[in-house]
C-alpha positions in Angstrom: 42.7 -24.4 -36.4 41.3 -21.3 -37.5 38.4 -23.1 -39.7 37.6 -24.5 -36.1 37.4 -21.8 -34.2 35.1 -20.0 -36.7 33.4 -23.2 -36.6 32.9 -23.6 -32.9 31.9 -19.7 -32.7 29.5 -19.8 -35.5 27.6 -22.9 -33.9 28.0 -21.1 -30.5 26.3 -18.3 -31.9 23.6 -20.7 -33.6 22.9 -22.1 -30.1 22.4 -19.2 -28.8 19.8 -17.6 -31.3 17.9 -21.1 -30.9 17.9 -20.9 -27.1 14.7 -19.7 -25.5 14.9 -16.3 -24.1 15.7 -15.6 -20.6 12.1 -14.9 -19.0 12.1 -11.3 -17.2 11.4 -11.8 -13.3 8.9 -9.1 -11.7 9.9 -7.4 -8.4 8.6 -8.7 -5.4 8.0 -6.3 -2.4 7.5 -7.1 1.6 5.1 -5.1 3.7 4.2 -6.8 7.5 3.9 -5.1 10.8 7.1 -7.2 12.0 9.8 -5.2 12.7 13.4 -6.1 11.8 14.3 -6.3 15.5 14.9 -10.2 14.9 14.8 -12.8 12.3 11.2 -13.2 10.7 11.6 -10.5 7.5 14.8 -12.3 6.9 13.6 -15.2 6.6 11.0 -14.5 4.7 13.2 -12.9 2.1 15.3 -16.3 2.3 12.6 -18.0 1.5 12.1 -16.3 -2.0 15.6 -16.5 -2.4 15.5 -19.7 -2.2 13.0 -19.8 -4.7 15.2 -17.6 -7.1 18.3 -16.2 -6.5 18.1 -14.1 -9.5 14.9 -12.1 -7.4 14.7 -8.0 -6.8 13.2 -8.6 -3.2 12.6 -4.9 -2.1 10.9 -3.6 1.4 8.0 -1.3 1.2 8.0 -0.9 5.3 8.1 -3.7 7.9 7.2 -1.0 10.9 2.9 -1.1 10.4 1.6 -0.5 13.8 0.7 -4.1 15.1 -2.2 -5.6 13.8 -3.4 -2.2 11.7 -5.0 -3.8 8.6 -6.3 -0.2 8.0 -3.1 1.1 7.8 -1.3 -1.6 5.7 -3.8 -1.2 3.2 -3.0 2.3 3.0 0.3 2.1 2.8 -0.2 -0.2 -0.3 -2.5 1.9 -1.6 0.2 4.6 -1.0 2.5 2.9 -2.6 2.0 0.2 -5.5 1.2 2.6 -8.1 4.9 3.7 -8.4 5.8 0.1 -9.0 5.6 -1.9 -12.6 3.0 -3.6 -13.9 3.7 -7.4 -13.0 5.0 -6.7 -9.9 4.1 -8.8 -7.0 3.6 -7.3 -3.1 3.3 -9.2 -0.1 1.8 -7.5 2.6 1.5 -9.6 6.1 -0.8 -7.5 8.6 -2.7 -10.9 10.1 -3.9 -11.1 13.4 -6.4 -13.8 12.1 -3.3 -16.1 10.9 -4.3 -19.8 11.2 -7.9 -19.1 11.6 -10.6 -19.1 8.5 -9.6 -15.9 6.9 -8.5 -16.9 2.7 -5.3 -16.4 1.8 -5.4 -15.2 -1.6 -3.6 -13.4 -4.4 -5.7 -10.8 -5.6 -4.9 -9.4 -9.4 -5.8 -5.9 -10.5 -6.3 -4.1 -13.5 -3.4 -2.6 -14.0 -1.8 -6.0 -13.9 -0.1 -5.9 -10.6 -0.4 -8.6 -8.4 -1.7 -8.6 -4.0 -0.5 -11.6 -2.1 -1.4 -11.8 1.5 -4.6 -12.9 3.7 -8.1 -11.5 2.7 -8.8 -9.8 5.7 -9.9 -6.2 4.6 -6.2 -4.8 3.6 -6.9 -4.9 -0.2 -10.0 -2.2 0.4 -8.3 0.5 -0.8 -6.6 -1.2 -3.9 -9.3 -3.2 -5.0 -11.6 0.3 -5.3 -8.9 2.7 -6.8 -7.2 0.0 -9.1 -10.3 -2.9 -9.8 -10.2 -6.3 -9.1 -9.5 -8.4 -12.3 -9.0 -11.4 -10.9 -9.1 -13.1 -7.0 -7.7 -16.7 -6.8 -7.3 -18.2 -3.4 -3.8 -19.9 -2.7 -3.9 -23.9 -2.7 -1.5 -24.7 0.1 -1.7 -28.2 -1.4 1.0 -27.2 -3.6 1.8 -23.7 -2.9 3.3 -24.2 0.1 7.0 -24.3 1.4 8.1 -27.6 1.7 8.1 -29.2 5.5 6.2 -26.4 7.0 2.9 -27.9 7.0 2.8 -27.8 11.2 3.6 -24.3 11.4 0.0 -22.6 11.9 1.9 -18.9 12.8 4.1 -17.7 10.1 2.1 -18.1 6.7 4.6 -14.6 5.8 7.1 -17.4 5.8 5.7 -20.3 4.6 2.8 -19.6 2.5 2.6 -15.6 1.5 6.5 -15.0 0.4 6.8 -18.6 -1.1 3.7 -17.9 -3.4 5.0 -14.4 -3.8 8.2 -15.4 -4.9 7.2 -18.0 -7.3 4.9 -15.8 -9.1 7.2 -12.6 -9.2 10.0 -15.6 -11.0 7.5 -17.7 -13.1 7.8 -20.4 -11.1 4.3 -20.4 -11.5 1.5 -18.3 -13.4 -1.1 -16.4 -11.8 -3.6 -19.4 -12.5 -1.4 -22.0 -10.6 -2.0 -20.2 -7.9 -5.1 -21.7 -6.7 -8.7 -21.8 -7.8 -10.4 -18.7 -8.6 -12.7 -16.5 -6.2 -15.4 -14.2 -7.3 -14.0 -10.9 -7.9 -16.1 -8.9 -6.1 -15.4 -11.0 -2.7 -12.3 -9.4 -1.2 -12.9 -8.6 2.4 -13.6 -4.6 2.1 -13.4 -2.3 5.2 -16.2 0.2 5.7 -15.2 3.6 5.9 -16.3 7.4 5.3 -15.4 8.5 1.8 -15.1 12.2 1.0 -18.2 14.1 0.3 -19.1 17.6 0.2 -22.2 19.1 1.3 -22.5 23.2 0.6 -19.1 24.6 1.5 -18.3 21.8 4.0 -16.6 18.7 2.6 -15.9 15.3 5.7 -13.8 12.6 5.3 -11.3 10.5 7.3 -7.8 10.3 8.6 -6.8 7.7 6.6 -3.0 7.6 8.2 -0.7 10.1 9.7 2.8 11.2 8.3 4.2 9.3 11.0 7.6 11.0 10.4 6.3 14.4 10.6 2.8 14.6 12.5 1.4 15.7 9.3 -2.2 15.0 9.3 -3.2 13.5 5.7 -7.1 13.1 4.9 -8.5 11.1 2.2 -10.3 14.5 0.8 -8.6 14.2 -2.8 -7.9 17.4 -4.8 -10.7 17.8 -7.2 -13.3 17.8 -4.6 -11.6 20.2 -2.0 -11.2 22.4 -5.6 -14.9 22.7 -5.6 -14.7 25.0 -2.7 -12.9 27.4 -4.8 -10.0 28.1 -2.0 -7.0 30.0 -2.9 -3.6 30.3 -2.0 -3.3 31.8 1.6 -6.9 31.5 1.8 -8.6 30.5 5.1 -9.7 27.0 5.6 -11.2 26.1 8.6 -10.2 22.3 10.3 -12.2 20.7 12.4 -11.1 16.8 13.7 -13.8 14.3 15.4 -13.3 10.8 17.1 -16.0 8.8 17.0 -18.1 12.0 16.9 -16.2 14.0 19.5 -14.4 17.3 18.2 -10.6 17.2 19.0 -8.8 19.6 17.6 -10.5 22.8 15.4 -8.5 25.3 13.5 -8.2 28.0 11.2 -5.2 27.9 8.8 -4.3 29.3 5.4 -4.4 27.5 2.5 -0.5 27.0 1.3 1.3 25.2 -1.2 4.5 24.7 0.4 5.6 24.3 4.3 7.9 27.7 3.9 4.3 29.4 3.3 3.7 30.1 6.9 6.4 30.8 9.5 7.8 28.2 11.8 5.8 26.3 14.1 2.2 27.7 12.7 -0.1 25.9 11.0 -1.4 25.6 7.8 -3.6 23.3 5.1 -1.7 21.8 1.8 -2.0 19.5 -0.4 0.4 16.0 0.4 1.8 14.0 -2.0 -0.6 12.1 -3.1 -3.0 15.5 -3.8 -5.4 14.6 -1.1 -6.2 17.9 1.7 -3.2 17.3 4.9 -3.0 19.6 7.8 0.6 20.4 9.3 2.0 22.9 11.6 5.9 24.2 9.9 8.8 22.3 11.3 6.4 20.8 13.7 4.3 17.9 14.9 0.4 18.5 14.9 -0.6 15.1 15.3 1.5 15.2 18.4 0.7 18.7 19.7 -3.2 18.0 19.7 -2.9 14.0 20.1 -4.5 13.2 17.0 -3.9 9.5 15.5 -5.7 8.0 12.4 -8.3 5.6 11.3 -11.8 4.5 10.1 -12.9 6.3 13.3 -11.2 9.7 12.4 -13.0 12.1 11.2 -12.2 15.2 9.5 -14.1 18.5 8.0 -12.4 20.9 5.7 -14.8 24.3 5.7 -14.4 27.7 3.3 -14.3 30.7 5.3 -16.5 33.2 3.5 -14.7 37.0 3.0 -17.0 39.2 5.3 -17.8 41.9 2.8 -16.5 45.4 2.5 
């Protein structure tokens, strides 16, 4: 009995060496503009788990004002570099669903992969991160099965089916469908940072919704070229469509305990790119200020008057 049971447990152990290994399964993350006040995220996350039980299915936000491309490319853009390589993101901002507009799974190069409809939301990441690849998705055989009359919900039935068979290797990035020139994404135009003297105008890309914390897409090195200091003044001015609506002077701080409560200053946000803030307040609320392609903002040095 005991020459069986070594036996039994060497051959198990044979088996097991011979066995393929388990393939690792990339995260797959959910972005729309839907809400979770009913049933659509949920069943768009049953949908990949009925592709694969095994799935990390995580949320990057489902509350993208409605129909805000702009933002929900932002927010990936916010987002996705804090992720793996290999991971997969769905992102389902798509006022155009059923119309012409691709659906595609666009591939950068840092290997992470953009699933969703080509409708502009990839600007951002395709300029920061490179396009490697862009493959539109063959609904032939990418598709969930019996949902071929629903016209509304390709989150459901298209985006977070594909997603989820790529993020399990259900499927490789080349199953996906036939491949698009790289350089063909849907981009949005918009004002990129640029400094002229000691003047430097760029956008509001988003708001901290949370806080009222006004973010700009004015990215550390360049606002360094002003050569502002710590508590130094910094002079905001903030245009929509051309039309000043707010215009303040504000220290330059590193930290919101820098000024006192409820005055304002200029710092640099998370993602080092120039914000302006008011402590323990709401400046986007207190001079209705929102965000966009059509918000502009201009970050100025105030020269010391000499002694």
């Amino acid at each position: 009995m005991k020459k069986l049971f070594t036996a039994l447990c060497l051959s198990a152990a044979l088996a097991a060496l011979a066995a393929p290994a388990f393939a690792a399964k990339n995260a797959l993350v959910l972005q729309t503009d839907f809400g979770t006040s009913d049933g659509a995220v949920s069943a768009m996350r049953g949908v990949a788990y009925g592709v694969d039980p095994g799935l990390t299915v995580a949320d990057l936000t489902h509350n993208i004002p409605d129909y805000d491309i702009w933002v929900g490319g932002y927010r990936l853009f916010q987002t996705a570099n804090y992720w793996p390589q290999g991971t997969v993101f769905v992102s389902v901002i798509d006022p155009g669903v059923g119309t012409t507009r691709k659906s595609v799974v666009l591939k950068t190069k840092a290997g992470r992969y953009f699933v969703g409809p080509d409708n502009g939301q990839f600007t951002l990441i395709a300029e920061r991160d490179g396009v490697a690849e862009l493959r539109e998705i063959d609904e032939s055989v990418n598709r969930l099965a019996g949902s071929g009359e629903s016209y509304t919900f390709h989150g459901r039935d298209v985006y977070a089916y594909v997603g989820a068979r790529l993020a399990s290797g259900a499927i490789s990035y080349e199953q996906v469908g036939p491949a698009l020139p790289a350089d063909s994404v849907v981009r949005i135009a918009y004002q990129k940072a640029v400094r002229n003297g000691d003047t430097i105008r760029g956008i509001i890309p988003v708001l901290d919704v949370k806080y009222g914390n006004v973010w700009t897409n004015i990215p550390k090195p360049l606002f360094e070229e002003l050569k502002i200091g710590v508590h130094d003044k910094v002079q905001v001015r903030i245009l929509h469509k051309g039309k000043q609506v707010n215009k303040v002077v504000a220290p330059f701080e590193h930290t919101f305990g820098g000024v006192a409560k409820g005055q304002p200053l200029v710092y640099l946000n998370s993602l080092l790119d120039v914000a302006v803030a008011i402590s323990q307040g709401n400046y986007a609320a207190k001079y209705k200020i929102d965000s966009g392609v059509d918000w502009e903002v201009e970050i100025s040095k105030i020269n010391k008057a000499k002694p």
